[in-house]
C-alpha positions in Angstrom: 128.0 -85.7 199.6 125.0 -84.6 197.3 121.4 -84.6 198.0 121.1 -87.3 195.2 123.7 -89.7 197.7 121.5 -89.0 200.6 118.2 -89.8 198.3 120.4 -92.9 197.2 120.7 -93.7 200.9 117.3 -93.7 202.0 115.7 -95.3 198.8 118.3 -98.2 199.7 117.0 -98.4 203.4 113.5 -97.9 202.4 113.5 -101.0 199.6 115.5 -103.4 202.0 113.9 -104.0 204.7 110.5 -105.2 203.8 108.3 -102.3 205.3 110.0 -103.1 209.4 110.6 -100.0 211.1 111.6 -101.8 214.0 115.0 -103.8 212.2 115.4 -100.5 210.5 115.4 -97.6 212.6 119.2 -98.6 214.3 120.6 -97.9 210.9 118.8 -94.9 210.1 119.3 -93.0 213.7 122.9 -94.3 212.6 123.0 -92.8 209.2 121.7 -89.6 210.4 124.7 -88.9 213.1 126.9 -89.6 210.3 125.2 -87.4 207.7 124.6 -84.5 210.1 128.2 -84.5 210.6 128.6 -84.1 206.6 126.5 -81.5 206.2 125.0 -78.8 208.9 121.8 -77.9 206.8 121.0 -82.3 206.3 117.4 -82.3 206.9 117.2 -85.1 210.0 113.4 -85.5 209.7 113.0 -84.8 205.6 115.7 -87.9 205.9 113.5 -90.5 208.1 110.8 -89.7 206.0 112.1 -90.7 202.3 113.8 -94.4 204.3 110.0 -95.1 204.4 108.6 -93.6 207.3 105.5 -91.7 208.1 105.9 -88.4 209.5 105.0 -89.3 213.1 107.2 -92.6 212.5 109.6 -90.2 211.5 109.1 -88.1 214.8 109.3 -90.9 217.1 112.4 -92.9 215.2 114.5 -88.7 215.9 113.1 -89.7 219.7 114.7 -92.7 219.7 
């Protein structure tokens, strides 16, 4: 997969779930595994951040 698929990812996250991290967050830590598995240099926290979270949202959903 392309950059542009994983942007296409995370705008799709970001605009369908109404601003809740909470519902979110499953799918996200989910979509990472599977995208870090696609490509060694994927960017976990660079990732979080573009589905919509801040960066220490983003640092606690990787904690998670």
């Amino acid at each position: 997969m392309t950059r542009k698929d994983y942007e296409l990812i995370a705008s799709t996250i970001r605009n369908s779930f109404n601003h809740s991290h909470e519902n979110r967050a499953p799918l996200v830590r989910g979509f990472v595994t599977v995208l870090q598995k696609d490509n060694p240099r994927f960017d976990e926290s660079r990732f979080i951040e573009a589905c919509g979270y801040s960066s220490q949202q983003a640092l606690d959903c990787m904690e998670q």
